[in-house]
CHARMM-style PDB file with segment names, atoms N, HN, CA, C and O in Angstrom:
ATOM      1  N   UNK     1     -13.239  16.474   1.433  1.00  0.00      PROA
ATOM      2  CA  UNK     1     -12.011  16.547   0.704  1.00  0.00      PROA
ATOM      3  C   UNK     1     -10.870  16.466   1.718  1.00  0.00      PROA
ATOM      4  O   UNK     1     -10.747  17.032   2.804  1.00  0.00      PROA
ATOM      5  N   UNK     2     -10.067  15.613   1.076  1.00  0.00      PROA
ATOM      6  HN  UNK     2     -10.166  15.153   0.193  1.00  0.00      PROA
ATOM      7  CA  UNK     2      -8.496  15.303   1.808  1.00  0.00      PROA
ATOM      8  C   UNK     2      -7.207  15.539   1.380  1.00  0.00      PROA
ATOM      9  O   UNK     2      -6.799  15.055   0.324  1.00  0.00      PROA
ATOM     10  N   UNK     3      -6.803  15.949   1.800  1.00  0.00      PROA
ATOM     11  HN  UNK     3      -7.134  16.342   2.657  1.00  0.00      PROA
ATOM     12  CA  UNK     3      -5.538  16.334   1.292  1.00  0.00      PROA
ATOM     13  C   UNK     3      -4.161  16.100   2.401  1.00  0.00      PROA
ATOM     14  O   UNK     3      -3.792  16.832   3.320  1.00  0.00      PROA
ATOM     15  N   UNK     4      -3.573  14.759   1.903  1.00  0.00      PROA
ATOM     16  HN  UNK     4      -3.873  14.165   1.156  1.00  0.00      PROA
ATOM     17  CA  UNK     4      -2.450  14.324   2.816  1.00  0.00      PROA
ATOM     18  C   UNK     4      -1.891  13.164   2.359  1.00  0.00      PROA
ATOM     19  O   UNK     4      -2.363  12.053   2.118  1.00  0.00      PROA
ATOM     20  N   UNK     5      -0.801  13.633   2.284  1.00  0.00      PROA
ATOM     21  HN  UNK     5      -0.418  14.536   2.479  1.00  0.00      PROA
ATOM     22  CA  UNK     5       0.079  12.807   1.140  1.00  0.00      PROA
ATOM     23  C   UNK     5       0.298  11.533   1.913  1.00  0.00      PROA
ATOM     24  O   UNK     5       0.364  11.565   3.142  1.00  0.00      PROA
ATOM     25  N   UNK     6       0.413  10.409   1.230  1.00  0.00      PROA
ATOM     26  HN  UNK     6       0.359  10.382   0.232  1.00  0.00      PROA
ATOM     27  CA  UNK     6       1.140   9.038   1.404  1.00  0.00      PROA
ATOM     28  C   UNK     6       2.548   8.773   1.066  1.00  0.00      PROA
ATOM     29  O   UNK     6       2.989   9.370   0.085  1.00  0.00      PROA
ATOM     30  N   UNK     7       3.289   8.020   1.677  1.00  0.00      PROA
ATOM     31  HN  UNK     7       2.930   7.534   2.474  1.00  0.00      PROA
ATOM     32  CA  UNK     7       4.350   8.169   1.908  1.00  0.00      PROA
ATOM     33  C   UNK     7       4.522   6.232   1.213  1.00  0.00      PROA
ATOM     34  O   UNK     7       3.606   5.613   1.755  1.00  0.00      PROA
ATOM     35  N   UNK     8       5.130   5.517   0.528  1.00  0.00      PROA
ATOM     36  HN  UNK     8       5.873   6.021   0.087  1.00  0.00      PROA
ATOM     37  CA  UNK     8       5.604   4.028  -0.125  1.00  0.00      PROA
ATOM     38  C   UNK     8       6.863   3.988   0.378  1.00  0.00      PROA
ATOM     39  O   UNK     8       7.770   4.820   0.419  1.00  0.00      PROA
ATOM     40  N   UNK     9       6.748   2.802   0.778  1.00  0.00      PROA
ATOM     41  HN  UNK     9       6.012   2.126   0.745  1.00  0.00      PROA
ATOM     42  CA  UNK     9       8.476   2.352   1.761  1.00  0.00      PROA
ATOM     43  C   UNK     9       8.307   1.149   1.464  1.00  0.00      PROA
ATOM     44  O   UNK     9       7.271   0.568   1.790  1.00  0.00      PROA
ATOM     45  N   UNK    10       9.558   0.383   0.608  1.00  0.00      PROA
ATOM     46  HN  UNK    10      10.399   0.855   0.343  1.00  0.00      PROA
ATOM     47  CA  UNK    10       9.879  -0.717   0.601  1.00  0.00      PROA
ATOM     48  C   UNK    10      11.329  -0.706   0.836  1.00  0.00      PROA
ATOM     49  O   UNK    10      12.057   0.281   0.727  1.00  0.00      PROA
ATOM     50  N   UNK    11      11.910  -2.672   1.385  1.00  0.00      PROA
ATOM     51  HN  UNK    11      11.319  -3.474   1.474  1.00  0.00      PROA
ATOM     52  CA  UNK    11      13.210  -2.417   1.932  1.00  0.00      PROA
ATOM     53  C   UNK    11      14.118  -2.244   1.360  1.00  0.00      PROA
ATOM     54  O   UNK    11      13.953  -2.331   0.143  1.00  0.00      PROA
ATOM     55  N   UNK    12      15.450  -1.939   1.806  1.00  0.00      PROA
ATOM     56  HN  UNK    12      15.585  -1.869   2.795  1.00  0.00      PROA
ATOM     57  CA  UNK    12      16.328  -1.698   0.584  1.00  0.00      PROA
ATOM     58  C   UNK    12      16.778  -2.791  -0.178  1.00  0.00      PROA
ATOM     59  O   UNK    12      17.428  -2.653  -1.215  1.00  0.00      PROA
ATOM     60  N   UNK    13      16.422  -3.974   0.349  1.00  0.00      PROA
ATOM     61  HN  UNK    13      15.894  -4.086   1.191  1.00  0.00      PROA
ATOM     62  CA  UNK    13      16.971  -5.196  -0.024  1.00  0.00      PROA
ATOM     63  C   UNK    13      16.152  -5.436  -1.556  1.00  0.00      PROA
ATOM     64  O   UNK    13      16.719  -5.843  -2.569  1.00  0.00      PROA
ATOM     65  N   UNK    14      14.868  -5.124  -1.467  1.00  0.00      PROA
ATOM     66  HN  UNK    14      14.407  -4.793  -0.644  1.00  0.00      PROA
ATOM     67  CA  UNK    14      13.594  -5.303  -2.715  1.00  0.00      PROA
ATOM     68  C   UNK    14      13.853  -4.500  -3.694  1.00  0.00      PROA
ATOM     69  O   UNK    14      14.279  -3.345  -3.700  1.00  0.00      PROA
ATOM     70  N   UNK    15      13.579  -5.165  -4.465  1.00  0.00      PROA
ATOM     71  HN  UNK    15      13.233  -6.103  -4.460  1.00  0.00      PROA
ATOM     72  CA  UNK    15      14.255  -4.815  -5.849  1.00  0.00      PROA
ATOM     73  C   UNK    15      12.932  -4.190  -6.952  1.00  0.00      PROA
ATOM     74  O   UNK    15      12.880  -4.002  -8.167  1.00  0.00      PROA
ATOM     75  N   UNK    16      11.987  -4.007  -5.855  1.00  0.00      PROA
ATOM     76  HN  UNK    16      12.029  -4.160  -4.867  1.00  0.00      PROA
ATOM     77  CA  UNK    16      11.195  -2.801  -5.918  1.00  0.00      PROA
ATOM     78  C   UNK    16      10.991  -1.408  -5.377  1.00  0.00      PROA
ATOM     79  O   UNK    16      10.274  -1.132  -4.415  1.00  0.00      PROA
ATOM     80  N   UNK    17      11.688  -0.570  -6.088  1.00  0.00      PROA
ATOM     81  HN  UNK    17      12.270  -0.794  -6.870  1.00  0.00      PROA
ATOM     82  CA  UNK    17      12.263   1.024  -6.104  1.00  0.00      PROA
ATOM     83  C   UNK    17      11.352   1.943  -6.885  1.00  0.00      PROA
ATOM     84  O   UNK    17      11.709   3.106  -7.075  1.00  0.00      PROA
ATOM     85  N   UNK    18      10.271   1.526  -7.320  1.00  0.00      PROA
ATOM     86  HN  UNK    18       9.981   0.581  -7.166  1.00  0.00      PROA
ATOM     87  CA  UNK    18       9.766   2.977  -7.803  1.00  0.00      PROA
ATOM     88  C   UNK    18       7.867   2.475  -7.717  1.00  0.00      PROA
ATOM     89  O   UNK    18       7.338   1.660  -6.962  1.00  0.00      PROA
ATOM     90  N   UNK    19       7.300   3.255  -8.697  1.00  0.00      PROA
ATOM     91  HN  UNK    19       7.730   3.917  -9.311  1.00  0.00      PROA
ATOM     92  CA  UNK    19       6.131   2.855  -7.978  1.00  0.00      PROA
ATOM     93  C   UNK    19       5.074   2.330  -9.520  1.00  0.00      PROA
ATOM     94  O   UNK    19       3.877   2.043  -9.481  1.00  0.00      PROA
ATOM     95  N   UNK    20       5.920   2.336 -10.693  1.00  0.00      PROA
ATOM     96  HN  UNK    20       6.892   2.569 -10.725  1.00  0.00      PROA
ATOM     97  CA  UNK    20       5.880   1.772 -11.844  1.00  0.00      PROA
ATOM     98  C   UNK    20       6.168   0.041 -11.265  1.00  0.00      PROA
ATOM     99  O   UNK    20       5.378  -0.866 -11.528  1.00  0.00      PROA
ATOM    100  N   UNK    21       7.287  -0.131 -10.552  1.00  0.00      PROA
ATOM    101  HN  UNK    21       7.929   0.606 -10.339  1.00  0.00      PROA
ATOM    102  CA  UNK    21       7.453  -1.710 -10.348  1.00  0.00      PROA
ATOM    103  C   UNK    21       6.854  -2.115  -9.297  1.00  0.00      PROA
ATOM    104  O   UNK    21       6.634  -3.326  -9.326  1.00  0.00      PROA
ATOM    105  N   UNK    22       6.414  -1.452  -8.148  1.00  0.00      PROA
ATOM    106  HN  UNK    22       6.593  -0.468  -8.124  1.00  0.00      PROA
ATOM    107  CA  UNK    22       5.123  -2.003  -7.825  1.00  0.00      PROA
ATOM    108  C   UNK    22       3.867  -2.198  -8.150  1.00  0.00      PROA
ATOM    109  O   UNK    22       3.117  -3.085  -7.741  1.00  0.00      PROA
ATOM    110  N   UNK    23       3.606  -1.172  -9.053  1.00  0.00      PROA
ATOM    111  HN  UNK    23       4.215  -0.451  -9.385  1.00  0.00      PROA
ATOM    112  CA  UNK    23       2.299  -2.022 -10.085  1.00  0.00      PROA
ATOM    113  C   UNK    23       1.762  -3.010 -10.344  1.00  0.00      PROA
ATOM    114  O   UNK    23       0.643  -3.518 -10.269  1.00  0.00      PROA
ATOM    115  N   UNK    24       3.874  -3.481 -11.054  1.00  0.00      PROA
ATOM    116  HN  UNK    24       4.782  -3.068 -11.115  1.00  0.00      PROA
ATOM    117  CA  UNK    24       3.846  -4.216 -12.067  1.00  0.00      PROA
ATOM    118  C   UNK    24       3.957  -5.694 -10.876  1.00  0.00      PROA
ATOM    119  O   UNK    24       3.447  -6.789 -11.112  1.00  0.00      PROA
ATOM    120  N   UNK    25       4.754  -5.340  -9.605  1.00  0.00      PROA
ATOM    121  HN  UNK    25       5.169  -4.451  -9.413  1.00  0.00      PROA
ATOM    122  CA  UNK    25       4.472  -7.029  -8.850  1.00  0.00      PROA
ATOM    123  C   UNK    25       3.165  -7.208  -8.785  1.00  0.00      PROA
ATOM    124  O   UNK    25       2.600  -8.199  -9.248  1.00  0.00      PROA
ATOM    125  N   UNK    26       2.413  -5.962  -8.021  1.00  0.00      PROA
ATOM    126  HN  UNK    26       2.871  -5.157  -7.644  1.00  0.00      PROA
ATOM    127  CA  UNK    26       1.041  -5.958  -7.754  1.00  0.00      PROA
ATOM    128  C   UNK    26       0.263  -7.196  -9.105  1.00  0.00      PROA
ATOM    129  O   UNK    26      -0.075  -8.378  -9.041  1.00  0.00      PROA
ATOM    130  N   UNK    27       0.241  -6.081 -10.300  1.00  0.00      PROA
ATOM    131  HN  UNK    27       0.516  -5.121 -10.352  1.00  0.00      PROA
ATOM    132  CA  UNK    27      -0.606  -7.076 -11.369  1.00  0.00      PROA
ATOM    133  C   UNK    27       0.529  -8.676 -11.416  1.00  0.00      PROA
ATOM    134  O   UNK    27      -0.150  -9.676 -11.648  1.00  0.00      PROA
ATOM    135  N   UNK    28       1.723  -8.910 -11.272  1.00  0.00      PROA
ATOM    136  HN  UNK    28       2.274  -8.098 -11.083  1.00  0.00      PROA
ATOM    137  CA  UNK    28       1.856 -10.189 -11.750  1.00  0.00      PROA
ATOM    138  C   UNK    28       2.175 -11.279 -10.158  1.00  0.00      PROA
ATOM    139  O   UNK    28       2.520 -12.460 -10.115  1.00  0.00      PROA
ATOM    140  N   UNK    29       1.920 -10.407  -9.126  1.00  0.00      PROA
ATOM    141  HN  UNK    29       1.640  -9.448  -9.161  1.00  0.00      PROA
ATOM    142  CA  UNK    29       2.116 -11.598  -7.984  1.00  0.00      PROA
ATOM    143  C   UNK    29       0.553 -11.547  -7.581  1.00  0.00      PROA
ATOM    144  O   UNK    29       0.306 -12.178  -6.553  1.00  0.00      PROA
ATOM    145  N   UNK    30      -0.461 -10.966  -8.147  1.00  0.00      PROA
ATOM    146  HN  UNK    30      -0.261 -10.454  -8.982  1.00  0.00      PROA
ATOM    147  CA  UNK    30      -2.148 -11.140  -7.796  1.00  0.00      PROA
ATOM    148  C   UNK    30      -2.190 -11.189  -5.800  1.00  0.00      PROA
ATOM    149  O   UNK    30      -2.461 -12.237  -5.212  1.00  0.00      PROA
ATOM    150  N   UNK    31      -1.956 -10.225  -5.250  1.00  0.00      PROA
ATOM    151  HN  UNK    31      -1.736  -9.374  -5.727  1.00  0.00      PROA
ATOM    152  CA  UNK    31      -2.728 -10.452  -3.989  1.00  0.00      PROA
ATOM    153  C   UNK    31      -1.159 -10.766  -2.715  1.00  0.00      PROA
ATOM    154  O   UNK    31      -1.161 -10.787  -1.484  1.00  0.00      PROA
ATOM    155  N   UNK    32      -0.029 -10.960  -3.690  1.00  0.00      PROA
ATOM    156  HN  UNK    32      -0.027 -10.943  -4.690  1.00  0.00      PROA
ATOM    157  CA  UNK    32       1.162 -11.277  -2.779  1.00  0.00      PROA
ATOM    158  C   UNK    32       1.706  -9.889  -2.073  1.00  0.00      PROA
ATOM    159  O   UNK    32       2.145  -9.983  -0.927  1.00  0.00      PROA
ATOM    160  N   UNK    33       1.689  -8.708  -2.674  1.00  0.00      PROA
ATOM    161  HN  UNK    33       1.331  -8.632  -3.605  1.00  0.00      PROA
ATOM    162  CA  UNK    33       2.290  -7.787  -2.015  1.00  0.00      PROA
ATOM    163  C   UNK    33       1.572  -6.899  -1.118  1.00  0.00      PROA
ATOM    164  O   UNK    33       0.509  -6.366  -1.438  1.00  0.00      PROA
ATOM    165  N   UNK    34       2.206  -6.721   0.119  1.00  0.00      PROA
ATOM    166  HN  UNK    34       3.069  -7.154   0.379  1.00  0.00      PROA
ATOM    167  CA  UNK    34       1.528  -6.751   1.457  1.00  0.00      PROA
ATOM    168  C   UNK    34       1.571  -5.056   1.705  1.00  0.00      PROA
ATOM    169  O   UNK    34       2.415  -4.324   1.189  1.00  0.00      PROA
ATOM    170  N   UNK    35       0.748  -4.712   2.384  1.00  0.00      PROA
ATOM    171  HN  UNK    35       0.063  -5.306   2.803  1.00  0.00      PROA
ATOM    172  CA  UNK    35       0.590  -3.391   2.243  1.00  0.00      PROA
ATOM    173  C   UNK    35      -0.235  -2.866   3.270  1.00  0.00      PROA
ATOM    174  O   UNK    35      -1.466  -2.887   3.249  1.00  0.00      PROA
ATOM    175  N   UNK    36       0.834  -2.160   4.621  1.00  0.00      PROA
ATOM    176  HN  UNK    36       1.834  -2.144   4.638  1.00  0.00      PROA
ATOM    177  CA  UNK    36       0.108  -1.791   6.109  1.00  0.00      PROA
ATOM    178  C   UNK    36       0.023  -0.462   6.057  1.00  0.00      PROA
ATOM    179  O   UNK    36       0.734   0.360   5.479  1.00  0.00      PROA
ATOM    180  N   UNK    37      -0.913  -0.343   6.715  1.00  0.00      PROA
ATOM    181  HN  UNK    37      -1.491  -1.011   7.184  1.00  0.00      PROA
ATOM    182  CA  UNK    37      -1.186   1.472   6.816  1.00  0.00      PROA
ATOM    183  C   UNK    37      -2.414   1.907   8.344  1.00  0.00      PROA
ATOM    184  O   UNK    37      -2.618   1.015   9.168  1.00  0.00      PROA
ATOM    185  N   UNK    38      -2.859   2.805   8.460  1.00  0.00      PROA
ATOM    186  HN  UNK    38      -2.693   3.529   7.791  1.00  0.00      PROA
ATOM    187  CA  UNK    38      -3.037   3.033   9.973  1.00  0.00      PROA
ATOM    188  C   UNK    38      -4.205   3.463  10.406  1.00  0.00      PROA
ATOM    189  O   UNK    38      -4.682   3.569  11.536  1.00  0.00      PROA
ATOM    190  N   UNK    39      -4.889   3.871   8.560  1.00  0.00      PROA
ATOM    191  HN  UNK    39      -4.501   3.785   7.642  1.00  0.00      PROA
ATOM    192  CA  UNK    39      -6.248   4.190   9.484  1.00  0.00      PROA
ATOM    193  C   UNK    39      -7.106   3.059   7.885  1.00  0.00      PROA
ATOM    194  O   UNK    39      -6.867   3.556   6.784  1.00  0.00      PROA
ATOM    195  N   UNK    40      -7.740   2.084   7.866  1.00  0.00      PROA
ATOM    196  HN  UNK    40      -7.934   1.680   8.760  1.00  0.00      PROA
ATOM    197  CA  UNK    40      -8.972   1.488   7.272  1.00  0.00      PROA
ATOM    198  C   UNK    40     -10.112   2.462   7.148  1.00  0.00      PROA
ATOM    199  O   UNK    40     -10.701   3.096   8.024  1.00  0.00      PROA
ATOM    200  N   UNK    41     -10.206   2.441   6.403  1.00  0.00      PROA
ATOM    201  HN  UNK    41      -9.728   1.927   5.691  1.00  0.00      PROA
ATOM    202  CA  UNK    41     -11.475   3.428   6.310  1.00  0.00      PROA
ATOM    203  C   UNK    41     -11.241   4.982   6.370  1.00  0.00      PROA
ATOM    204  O   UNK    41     -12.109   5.697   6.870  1.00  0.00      PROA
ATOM    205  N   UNK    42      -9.888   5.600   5.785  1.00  0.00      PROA
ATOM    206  HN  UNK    42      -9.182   5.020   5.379  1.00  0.00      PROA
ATOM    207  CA  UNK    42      -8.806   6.249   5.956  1.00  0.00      PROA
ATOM    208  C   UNK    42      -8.856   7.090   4.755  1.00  0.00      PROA
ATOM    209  O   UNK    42      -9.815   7.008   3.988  1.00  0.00      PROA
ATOM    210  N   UNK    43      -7.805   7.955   4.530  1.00  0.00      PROA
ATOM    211  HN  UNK    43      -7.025   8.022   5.153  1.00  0.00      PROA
ATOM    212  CA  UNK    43      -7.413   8.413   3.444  1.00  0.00      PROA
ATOM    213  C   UNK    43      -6.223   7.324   2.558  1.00  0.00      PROA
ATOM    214  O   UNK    43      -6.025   7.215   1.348  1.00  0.00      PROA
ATOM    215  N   UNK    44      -5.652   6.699   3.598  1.00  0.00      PROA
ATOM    216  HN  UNK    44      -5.814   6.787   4.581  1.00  0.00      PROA
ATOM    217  CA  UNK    44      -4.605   5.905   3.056  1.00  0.00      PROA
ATOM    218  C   UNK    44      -5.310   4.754   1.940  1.00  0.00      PROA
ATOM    219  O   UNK    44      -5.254   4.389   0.766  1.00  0.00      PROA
ATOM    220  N   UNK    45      -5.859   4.544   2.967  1.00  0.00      PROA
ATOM    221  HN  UNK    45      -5.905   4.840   3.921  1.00  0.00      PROA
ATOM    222  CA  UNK    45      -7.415   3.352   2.579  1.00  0.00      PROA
ATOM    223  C   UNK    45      -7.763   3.446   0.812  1.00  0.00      PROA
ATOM    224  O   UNK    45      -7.508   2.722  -0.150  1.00  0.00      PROA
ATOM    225  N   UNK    46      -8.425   4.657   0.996  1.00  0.00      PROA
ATOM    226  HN  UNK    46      -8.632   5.245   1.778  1.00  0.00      PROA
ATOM    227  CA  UNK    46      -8.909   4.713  -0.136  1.00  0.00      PROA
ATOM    228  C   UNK    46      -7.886   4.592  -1.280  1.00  0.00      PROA
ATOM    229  O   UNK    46      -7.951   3.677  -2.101  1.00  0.00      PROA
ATOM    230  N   UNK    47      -6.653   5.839  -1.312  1.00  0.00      PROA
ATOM    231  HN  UNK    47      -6.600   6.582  -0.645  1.00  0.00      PROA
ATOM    232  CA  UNK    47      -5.805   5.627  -1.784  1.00  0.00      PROA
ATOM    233  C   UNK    47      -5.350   3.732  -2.733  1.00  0.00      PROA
ATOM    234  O   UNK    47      -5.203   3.208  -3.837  1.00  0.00      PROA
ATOM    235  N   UNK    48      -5.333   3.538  -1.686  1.00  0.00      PROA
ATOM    236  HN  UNK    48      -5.453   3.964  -0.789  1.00  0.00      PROA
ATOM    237  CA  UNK    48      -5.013   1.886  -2.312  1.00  0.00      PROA
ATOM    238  C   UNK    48      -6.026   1.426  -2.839  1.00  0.00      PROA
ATOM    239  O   UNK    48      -5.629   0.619  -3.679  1.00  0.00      PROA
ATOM    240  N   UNK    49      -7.308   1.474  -2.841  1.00  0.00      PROA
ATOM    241  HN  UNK    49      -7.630   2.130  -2.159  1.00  0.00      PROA
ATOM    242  CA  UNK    49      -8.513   1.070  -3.368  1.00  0.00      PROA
ATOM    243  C   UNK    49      -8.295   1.595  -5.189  1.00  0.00      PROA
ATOM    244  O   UNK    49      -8.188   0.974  -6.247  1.00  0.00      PROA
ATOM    245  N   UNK    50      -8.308   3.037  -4.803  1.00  0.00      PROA
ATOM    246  HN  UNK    50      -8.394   3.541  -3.944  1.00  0.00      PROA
ATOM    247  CA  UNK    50      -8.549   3.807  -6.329  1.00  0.00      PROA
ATOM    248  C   UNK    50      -6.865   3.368  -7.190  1.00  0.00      PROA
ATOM    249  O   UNK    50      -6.808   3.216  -8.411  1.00  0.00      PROA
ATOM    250  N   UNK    51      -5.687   3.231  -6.312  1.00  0.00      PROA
ATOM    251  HN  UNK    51      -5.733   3.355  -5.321  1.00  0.00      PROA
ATOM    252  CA  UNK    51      -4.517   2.695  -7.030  1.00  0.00      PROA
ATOM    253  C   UNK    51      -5.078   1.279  -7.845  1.00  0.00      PROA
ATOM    254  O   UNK    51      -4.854   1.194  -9.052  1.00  0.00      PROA
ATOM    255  N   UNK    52      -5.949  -0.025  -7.005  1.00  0.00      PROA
ATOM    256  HN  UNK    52      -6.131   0.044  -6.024  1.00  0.00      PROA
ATOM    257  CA  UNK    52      -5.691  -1.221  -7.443  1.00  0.00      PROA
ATOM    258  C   UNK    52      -7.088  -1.412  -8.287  1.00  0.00      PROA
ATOM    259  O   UNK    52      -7.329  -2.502  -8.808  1.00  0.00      PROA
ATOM    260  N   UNK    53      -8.017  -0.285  -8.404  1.00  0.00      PROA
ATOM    261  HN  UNK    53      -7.821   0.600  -7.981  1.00  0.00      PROA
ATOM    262  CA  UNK    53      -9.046  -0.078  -9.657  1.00  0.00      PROA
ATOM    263  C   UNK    53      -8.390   0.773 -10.418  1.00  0.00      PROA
ATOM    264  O   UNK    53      -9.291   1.012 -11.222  1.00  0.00      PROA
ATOM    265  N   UNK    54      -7.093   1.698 -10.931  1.00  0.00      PROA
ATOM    266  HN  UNK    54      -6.361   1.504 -10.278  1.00  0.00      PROA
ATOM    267  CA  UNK    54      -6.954   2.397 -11.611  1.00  0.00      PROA
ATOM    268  C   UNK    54      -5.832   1.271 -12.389  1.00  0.00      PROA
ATOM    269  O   UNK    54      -5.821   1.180 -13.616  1.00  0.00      PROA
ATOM    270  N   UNK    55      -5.069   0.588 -11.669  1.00  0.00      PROA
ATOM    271  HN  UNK    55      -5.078   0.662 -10.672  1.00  0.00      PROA
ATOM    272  CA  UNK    55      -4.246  -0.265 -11.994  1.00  0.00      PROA
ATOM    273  C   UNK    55      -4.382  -1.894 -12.175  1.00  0.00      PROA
ATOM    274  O   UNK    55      -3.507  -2.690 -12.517  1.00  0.00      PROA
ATOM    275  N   UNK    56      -5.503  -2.090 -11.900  1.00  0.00      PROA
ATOM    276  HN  UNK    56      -6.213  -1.443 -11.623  1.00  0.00      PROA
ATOM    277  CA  UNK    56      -5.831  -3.483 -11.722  1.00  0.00      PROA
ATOM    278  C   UNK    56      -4.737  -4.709 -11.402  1.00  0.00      PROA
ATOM    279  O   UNK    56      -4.355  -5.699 -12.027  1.00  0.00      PROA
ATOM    280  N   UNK    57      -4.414  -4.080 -10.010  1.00  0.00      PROA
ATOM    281  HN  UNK    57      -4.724  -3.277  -9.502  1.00  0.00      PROA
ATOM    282  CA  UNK    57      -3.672  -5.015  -9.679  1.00  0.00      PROA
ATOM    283  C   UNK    57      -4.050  -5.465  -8.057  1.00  0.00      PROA
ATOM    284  O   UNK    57      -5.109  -4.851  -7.928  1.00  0.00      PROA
ATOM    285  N   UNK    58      -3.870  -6.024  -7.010  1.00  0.00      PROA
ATOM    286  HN  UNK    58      -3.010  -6.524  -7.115  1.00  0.00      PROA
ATOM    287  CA  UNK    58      -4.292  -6.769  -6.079  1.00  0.00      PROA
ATOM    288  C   UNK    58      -3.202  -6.380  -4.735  1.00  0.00      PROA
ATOM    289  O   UNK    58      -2.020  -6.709  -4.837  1.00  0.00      PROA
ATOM    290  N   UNK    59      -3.682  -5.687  -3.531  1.00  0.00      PROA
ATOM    291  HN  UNK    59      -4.642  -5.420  -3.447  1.00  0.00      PROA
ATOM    292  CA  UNK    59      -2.544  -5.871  -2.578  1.00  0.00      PROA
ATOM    293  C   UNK    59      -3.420  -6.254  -1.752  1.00  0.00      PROA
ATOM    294  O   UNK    59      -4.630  -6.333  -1.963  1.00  0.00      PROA
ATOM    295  N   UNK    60      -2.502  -6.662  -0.186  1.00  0.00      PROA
ATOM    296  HN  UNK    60      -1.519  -6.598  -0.014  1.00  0.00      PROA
ATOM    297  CA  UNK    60      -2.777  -7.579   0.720  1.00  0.00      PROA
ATOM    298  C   UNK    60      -3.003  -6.521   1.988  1.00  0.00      PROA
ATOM    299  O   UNK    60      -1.950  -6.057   2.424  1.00  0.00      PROA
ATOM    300  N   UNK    61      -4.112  -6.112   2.584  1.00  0.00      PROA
ATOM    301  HN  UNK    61      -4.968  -6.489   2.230  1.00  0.00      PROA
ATOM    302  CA  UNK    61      -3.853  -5.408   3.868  1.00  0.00      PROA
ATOM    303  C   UNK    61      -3.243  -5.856   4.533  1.00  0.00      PROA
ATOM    304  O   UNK    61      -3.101  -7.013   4.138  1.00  0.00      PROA
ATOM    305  N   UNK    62      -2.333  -5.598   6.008  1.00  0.00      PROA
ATOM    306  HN  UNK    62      -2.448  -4.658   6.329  1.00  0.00      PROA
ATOM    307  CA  UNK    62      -1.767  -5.996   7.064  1.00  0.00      PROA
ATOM    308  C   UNK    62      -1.861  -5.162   7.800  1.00  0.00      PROA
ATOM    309  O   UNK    62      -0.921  -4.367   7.825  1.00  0.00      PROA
ATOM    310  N   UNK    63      -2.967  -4.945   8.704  1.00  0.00      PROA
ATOM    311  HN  UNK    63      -3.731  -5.591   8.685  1.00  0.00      PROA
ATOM    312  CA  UNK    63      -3.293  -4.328   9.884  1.00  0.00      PROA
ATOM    313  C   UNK    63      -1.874  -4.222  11.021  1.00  0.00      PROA
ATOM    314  O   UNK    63      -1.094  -5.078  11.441  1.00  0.00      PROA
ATOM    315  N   UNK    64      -1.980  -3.003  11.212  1.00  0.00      PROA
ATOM    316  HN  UNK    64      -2.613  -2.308  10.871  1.00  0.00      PROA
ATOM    317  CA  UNK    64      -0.626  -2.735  12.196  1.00  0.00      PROA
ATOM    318  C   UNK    64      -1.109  -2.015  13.237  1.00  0.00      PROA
ATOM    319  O   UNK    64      -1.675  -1.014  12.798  1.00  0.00      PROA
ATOM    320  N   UNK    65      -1.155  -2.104  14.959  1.00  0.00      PROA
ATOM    321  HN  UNK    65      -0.695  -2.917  15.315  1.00  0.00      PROA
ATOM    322  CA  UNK    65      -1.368  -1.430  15.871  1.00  0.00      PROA
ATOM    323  C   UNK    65      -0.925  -0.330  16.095  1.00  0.00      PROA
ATOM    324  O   UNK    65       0.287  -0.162  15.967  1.00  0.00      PROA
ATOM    325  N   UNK    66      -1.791   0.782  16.508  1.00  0.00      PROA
ATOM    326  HN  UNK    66      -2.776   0.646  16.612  1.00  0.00      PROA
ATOM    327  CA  UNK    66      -0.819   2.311  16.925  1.00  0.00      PROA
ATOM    328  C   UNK    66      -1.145   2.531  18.607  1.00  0.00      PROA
ATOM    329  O   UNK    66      -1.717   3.498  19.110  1.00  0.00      PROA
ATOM    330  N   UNK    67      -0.756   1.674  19.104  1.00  0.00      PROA
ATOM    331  HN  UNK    67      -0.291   0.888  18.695  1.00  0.00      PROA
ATOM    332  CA  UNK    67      -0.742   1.612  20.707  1.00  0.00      PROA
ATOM    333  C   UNK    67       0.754   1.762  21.393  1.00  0.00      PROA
ATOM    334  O   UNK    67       1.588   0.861  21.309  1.00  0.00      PROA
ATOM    335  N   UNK    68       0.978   2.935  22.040  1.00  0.00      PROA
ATOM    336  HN  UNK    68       0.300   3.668  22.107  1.00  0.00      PROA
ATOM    337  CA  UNK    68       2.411   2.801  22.665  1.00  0.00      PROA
ATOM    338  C   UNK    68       2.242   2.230  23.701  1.00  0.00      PROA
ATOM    339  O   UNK    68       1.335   2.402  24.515  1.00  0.00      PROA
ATOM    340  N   UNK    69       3.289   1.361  23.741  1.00  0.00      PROA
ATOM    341  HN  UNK    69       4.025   1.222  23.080  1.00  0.00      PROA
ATOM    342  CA  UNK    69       3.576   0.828  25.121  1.00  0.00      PROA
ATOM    343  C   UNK    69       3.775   1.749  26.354  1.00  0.00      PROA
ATOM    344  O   UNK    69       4.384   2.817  26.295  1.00  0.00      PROA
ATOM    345  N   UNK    70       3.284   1.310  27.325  1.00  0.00      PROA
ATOM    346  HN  UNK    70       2.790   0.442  27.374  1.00  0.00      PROA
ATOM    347  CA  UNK    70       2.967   2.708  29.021  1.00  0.00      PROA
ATOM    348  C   UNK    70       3.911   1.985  29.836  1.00  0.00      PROA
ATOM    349  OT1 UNK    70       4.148   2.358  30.985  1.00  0.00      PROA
TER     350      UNK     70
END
């Protein structure tokens, strides 16, 4: 068991603001809206799994590095 909240950030420019209208791109752009997070195989992970079977809608991973520069 996990317990650790996720945090949704889109830009201010997107005219997606809540998490009802990302759903709704999710189900009508099929696979267009992109969606990075830090651990695969994660809590985040799953999260998006059980969102796009509870919602049947489609997002796009985008793997992002957590390496600081030395």
């Amino acid at each position: 068991m996990v317990d650790d909240p996720n945090v949704i950030v889109t830009p201010k420019s997107s005219d997606i603001d809540s998490m009802d209208k990302l759903v709704a791109a999710a189900q009508e752009r099929d696979g267009a809206i992109t969606v990075s997070m830090s651990s695969l195989g994660g809590d985040d992970h799953f999260f998006l799994i059980r969102l796009s079977e509870e919602t049947d809608a489609e997002y796009t991973i985008v793997p992002f590095g957590l390496r600081a520069s030395t």
